[in-house]
N, CA, C, O and CB atoms as a CASP TS submission, in Angstrom:
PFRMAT TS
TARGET T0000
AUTHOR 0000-0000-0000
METHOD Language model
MODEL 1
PARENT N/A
ATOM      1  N   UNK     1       0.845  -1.183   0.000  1.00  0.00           N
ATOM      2  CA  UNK     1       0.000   0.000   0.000  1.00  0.00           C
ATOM      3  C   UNK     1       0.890   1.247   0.000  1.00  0.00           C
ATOM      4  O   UNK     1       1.860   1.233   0.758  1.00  0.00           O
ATOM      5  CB  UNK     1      -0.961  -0.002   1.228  1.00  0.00           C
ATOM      6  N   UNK     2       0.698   2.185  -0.668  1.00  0.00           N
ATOM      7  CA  UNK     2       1.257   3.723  -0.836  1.00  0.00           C
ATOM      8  C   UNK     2       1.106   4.412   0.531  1.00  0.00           C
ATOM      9  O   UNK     2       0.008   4.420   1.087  1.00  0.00           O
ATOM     10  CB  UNK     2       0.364   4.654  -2.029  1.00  0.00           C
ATOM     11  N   UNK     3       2.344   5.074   1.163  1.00  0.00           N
ATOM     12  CA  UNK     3       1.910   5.998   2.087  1.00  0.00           C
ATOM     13  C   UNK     3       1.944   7.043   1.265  1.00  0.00           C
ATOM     14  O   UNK     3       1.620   8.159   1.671  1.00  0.00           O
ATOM     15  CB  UNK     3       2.650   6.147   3.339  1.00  0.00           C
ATOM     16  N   UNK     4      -0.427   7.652   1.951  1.00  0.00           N
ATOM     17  CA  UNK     4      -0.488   8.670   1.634  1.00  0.00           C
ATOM     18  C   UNK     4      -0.004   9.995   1.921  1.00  0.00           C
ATOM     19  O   UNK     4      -0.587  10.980   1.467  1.00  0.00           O
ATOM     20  CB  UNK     4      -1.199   8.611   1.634  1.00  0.00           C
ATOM     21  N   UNK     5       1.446  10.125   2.940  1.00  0.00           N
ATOM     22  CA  UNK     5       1.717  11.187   3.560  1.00  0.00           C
ATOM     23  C   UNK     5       2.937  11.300   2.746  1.00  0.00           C
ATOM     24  O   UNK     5       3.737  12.145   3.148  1.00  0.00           O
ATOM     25  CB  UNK     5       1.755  11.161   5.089  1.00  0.00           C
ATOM     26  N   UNK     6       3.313  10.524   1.511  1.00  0.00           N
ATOM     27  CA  UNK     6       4.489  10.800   0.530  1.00  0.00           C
ATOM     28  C   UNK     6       3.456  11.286  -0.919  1.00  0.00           C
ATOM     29  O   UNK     6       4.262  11.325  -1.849  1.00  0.00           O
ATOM     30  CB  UNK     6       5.671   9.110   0.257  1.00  0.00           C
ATOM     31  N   UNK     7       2.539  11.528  -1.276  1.00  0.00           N
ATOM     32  CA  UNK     7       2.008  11.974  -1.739  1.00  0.00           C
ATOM     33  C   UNK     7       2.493  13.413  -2.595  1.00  0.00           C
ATOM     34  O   UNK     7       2.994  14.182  -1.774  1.00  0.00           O
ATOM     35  CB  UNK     7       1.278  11.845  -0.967  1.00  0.00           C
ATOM     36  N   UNK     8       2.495  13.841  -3.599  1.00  0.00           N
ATOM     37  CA  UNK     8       2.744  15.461  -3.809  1.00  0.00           C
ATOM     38  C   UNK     8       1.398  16.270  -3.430  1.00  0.00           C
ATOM     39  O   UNK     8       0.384  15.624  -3.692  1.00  0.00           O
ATOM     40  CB  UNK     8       3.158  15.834  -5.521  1.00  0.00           C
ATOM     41  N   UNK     9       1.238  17.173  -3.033  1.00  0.00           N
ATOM     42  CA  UNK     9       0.188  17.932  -2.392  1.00  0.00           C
ATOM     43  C   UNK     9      -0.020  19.015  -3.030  1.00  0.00           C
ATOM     44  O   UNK     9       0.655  19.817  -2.384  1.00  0.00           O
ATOM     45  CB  UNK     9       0.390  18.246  -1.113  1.00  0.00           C
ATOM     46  N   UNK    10      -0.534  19.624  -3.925  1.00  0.00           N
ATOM     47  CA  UNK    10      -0.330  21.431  -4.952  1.00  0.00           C
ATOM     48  C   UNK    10      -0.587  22.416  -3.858  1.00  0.00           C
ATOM     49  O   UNK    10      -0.030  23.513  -3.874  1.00  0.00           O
ATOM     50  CB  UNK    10      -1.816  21.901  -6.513  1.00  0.00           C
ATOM     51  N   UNK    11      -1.291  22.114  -3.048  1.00  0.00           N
ATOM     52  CA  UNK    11      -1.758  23.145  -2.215  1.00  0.00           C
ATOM     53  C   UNK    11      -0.793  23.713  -1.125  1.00  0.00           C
ATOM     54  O   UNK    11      -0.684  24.892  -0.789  1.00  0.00           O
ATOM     55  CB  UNK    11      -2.923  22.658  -1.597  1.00  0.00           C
ATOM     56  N   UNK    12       0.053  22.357  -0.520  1.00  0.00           N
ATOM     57  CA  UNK    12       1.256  22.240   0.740  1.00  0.00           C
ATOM     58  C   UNK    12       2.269  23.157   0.162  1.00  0.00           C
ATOM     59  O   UNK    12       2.870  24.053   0.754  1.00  0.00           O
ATOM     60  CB  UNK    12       2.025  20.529   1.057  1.00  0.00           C
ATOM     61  N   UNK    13       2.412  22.657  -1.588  1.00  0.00           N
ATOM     62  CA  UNK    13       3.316  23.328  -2.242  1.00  0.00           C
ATOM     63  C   UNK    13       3.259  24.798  -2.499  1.00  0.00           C
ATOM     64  O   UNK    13       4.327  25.400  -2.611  1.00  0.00           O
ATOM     65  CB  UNK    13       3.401  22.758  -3.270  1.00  0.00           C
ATOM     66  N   UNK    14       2.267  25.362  -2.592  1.00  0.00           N
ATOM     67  CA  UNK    14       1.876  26.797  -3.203  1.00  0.00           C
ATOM     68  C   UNK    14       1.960  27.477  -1.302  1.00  0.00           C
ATOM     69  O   UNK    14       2.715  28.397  -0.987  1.00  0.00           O
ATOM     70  CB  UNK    14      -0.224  26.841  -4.352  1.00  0.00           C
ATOM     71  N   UNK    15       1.075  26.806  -0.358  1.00  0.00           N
ATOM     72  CA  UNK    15       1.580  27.530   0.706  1.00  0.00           C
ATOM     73  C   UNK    15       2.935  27.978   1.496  1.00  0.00           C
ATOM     74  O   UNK    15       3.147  28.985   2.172  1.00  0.00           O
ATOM     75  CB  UNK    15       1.079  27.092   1.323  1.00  0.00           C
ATOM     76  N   UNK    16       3.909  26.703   1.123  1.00  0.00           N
ATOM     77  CA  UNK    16       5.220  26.539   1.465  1.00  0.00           C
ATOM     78  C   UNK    16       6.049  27.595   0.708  1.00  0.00           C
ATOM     79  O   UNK    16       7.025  28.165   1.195  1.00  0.00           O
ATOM     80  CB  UNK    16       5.654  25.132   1.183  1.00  0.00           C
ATOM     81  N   UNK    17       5.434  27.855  -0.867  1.00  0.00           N
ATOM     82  CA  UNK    17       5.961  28.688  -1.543  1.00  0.00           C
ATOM     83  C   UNK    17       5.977  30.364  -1.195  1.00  0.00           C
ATOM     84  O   UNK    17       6.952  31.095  -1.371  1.00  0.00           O
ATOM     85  CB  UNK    17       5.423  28.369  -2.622  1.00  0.00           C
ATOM     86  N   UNK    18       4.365  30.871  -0.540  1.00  0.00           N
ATOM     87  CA  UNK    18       4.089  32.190  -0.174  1.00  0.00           C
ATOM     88  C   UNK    18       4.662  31.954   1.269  1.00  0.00           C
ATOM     89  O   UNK    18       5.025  32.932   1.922  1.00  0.00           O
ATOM     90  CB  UNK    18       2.463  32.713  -0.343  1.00  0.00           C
ATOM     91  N   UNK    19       4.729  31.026   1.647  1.00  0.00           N
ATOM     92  CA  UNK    19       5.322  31.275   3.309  1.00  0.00           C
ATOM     93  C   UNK    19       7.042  31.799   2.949  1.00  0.00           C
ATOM     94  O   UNK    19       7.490  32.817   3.475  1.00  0.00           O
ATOM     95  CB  UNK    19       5.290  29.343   4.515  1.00  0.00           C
ATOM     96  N   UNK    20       7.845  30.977   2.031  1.00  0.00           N
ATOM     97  CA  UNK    20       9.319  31.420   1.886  1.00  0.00           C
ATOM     98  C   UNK    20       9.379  32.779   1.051  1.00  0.00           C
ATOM     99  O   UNK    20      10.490  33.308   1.020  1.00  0.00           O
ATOM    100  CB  UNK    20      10.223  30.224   1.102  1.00  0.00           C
ATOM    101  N   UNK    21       8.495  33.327   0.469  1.00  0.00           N
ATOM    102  CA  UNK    21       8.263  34.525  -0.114  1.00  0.00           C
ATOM    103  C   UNK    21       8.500  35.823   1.181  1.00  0.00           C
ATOM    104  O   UNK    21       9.389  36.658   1.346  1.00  0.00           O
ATOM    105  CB  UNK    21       6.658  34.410  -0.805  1.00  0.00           C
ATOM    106  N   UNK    22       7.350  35.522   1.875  1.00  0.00           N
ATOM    107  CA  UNK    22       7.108  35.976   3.156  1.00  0.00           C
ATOM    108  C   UNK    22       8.072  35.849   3.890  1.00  0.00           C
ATOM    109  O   UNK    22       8.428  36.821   4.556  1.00  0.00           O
ATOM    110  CB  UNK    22       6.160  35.479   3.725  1.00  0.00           C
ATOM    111  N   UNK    23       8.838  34.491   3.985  1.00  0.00           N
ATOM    112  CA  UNK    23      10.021  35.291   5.304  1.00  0.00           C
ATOM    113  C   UNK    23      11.383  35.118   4.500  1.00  0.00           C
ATOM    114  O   UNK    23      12.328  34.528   5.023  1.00  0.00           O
ATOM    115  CB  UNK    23      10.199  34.237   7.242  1.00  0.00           C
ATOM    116  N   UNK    24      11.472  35.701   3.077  1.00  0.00           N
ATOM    117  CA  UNK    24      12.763  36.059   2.541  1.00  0.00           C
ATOM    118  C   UNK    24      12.942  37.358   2.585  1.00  0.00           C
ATOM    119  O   UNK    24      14.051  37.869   2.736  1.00  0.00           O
ATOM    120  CB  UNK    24      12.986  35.648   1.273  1.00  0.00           C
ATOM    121  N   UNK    25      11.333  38.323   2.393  1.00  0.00           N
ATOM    122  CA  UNK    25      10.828  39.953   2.428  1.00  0.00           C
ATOM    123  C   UNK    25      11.427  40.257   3.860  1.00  0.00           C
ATOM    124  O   UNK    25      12.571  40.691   3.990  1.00  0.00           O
ATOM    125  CB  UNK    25       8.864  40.282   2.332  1.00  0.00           C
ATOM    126  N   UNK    26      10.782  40.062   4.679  1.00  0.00           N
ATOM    127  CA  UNK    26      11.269  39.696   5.788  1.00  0.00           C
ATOM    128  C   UNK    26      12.762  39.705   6.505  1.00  0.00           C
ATOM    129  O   UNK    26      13.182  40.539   7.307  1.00  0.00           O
ATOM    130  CB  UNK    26      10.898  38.721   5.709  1.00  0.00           C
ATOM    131  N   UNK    27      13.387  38.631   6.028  1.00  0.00           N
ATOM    132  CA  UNK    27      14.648  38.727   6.650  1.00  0.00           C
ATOM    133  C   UNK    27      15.387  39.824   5.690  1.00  0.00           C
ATOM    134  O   UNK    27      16.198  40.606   6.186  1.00  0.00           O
ATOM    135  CB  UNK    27      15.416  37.215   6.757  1.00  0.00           C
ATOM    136  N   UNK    28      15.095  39.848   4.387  1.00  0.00           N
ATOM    137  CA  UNK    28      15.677  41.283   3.899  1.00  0.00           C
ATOM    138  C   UNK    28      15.147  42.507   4.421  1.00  0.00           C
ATOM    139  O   UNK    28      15.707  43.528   4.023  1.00  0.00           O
ATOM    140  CB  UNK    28      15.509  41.462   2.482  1.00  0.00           C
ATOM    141  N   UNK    29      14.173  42.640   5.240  1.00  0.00           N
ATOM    142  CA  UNK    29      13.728  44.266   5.586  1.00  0.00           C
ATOM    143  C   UNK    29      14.485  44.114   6.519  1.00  0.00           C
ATOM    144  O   UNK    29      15.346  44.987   6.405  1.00  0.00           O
ATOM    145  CB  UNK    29      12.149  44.877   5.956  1.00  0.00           C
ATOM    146  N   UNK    30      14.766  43.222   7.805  1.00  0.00           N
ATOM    147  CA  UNK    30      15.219  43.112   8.808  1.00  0.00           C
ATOM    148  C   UNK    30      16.734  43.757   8.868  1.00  0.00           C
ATOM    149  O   UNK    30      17.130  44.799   9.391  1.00  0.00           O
ATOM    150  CB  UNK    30      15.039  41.833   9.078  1.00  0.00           C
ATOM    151  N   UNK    31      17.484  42.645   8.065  1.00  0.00           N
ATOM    152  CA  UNK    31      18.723  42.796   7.342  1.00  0.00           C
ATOM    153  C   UNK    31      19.221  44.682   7.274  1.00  0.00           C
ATOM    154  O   UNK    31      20.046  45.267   7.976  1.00  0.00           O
ATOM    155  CB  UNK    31      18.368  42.022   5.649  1.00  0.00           C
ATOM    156  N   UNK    32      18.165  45.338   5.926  1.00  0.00           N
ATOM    157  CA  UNK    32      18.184  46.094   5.901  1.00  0.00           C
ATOM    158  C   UNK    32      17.934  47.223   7.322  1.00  0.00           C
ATOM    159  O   UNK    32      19.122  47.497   7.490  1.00  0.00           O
ATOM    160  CB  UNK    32      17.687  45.925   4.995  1.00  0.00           C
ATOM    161  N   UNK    33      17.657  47.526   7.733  1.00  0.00           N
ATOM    162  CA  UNK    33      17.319  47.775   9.198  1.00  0.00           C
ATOM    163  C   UNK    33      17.798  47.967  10.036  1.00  0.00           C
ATOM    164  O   UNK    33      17.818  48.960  10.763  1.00  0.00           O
ATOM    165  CB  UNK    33      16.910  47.240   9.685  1.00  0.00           C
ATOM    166  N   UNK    34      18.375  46.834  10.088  1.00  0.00           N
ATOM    167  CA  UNK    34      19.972  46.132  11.136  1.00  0.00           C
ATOM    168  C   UNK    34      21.129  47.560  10.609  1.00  0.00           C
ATOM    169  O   UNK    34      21.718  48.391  11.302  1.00  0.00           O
ATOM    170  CB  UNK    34      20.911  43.764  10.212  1.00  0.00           C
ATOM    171  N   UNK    35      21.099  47.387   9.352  1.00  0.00           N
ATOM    172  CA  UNK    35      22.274  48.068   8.600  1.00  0.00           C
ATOM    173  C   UNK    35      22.214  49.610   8.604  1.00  0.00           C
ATOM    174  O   UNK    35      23.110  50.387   8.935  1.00  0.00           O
ATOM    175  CB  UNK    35      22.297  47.599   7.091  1.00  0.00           C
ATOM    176  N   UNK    36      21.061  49.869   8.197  1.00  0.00           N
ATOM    177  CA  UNK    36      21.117  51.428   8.852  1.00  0.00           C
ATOM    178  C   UNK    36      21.145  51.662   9.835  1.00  0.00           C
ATOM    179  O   UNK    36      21.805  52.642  10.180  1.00  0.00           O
ATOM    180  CB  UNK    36      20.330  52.209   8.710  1.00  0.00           C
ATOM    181  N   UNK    37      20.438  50.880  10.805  1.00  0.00           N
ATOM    182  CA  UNK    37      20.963  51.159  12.432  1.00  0.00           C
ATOM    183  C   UNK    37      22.147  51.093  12.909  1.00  0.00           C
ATOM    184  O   UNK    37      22.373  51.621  13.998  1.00  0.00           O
ATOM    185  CB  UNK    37      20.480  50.376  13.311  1.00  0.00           C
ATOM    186  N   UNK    38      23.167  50.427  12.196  1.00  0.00           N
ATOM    187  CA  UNK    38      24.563  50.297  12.150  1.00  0.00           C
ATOM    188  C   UNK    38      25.350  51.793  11.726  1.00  0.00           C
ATOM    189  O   UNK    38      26.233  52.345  12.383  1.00  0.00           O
ATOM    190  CB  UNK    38      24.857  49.089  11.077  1.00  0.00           C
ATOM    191  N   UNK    39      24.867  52.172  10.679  1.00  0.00           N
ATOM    192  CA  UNK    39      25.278  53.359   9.787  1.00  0.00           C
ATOM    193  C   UNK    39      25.042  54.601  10.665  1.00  0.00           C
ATOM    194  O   UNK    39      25.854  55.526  10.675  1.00  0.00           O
ATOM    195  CB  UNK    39      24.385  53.450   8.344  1.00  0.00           C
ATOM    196  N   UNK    40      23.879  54.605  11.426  1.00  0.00           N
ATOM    197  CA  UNK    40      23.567  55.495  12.320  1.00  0.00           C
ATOM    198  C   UNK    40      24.196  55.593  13.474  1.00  0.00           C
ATOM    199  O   UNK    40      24.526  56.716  13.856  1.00  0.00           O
ATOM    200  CB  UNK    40      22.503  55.409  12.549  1.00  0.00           C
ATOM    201  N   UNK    41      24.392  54.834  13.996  1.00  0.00           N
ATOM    202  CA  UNK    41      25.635  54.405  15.822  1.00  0.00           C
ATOM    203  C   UNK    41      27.260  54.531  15.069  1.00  0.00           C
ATOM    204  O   UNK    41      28.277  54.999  15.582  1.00  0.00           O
ATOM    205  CB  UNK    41      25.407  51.819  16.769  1.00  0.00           C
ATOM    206  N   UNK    42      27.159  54.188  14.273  1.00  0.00           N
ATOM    207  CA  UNK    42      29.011  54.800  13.427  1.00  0.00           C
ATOM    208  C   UNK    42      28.687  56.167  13.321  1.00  0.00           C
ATOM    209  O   UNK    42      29.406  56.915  13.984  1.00  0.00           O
ATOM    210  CB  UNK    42      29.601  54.133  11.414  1.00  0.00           C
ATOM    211  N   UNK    43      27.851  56.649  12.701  1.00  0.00           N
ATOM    212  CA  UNK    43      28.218  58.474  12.371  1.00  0.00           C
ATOM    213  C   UNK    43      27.729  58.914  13.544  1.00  0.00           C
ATOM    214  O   UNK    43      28.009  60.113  13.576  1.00  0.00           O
ATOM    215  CB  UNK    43      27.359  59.429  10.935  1.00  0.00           C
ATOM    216  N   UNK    44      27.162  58.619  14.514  1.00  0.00           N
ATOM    217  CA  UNK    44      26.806  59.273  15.865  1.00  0.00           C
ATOM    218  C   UNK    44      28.352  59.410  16.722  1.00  0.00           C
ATOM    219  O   UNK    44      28.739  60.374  17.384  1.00  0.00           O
ATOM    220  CB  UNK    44      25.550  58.175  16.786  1.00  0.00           C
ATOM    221  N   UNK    45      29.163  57.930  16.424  1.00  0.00           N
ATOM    222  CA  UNK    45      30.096  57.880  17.322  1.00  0.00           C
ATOM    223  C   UNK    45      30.959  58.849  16.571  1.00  0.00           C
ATOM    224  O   UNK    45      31.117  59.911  17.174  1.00  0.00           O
ATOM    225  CB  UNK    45      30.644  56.468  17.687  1.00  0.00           C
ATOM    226  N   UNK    46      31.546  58.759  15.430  1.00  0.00           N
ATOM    227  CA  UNK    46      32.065  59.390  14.758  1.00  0.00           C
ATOM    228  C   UNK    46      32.051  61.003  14.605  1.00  0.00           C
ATOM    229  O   UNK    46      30.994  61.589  14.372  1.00  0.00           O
ATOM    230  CB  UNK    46      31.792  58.825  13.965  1.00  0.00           C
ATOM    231  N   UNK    47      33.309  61.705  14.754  1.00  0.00           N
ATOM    232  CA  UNK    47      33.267  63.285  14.660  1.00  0.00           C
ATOM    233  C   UNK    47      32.969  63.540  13.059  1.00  0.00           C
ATOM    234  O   UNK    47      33.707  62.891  12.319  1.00  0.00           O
ATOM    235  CB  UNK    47      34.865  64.068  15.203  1.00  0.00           C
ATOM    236  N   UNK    48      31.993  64.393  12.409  1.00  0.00           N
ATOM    237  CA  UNK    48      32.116  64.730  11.551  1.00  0.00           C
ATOM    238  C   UNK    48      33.633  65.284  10.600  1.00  0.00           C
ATOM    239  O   UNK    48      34.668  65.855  10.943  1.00  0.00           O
ATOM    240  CB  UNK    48      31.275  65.311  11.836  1.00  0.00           C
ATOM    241  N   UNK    49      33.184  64.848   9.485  1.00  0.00           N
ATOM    242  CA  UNK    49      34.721  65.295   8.651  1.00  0.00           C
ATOM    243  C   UNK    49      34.492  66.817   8.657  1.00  0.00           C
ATOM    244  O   UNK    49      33.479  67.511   8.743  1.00  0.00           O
ATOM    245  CB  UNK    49      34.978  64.620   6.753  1.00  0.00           C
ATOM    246  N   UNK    50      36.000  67.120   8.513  1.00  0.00           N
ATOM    247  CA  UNK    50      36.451  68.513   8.512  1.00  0.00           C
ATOM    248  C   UNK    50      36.291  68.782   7.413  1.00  0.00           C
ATOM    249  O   UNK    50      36.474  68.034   6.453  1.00  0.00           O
ATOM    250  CB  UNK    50      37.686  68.870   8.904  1.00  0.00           C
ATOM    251  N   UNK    51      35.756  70.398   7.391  1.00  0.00           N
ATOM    252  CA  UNK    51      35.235  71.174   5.991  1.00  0.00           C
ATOM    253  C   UNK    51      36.791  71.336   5.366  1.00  0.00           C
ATOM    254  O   UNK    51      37.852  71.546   5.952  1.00  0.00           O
ATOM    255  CB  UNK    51      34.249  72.985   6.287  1.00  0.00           C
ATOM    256  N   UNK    52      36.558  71.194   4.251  1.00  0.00           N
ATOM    257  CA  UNK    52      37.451  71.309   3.225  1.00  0.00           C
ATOM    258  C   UNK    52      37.867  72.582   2.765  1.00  0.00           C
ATOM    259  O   UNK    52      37.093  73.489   2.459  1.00  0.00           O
ATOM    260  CB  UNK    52      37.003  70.695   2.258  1.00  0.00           C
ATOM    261  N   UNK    53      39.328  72.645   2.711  1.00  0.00           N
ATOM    262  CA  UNK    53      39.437  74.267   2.203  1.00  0.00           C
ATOM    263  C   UNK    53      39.313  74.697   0.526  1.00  0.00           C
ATOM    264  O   UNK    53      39.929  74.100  -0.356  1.00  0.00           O
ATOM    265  CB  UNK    53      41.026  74.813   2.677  1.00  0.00           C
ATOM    266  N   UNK    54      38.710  75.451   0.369  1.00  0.00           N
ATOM    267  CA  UNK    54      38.533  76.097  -1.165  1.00  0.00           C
ATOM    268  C   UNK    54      39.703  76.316  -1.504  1.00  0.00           C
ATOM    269  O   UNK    54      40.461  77.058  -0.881  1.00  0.00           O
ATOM    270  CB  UNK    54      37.733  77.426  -1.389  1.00  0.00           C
ATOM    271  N   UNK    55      40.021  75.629  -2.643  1.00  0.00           N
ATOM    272  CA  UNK    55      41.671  76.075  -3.324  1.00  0.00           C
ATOM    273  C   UNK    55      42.053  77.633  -3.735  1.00  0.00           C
ATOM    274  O   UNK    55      41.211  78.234  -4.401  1.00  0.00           O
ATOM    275  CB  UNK    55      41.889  75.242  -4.888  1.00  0.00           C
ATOM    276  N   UNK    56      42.998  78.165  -3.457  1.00  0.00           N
ATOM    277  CA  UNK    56      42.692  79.450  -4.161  1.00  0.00           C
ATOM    278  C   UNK    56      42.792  79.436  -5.637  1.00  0.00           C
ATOM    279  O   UNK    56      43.132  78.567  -6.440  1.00  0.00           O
ATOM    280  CB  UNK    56      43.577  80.491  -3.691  1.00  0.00           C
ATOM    281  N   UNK    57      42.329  80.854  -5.770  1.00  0.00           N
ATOM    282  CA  UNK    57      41.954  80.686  -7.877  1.00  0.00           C
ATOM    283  C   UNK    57      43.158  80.782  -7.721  1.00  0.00           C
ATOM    284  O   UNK    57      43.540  81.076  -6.589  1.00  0.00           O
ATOM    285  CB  UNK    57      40.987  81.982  -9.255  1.00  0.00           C
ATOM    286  N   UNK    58      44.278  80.548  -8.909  1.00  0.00           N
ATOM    287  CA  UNK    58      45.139  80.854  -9.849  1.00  0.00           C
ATOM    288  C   UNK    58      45.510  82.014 -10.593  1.00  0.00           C
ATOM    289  O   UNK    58      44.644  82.270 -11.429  1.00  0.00           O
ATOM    290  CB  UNK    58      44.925  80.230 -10.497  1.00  0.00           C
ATOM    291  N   UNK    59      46.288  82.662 -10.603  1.00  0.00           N
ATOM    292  CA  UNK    59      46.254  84.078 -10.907  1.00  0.00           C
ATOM    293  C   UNK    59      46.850  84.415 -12.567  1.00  0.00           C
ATOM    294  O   UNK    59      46.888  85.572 -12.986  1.00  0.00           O
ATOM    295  CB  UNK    59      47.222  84.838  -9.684  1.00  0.00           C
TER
END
């Protein structure tokens, strides 16, 4: 007799599919997130760069 729990399922498949959709969006917003919050605690710690001097014209 066939076990019916080896079966292919379309439906298991299409949900399994929007579920990894869902937490790939996900761990990329997160990801993203993470990283600007990173970008933000570096330039907080960080002294701003020094203004640059204007070259003089050339005469």
């Amino acid at each position: 007799m066939a076990n019916p729990w080896m079966k292919k399922n379309p439906f298991m498949s299409l949900w399994l599919s929007a579920a990894n959709r869902v937490a790939g969006s996900v761990r990329g917003q997160v990801a993203a997130q993470a990283q600007r919050n990173l970008r933000a605690a570096v330039a907080s710690a960080t002294p701003p760069p020094l203004a640059r001097r204007k070259p003089r014209p050339k005469r």
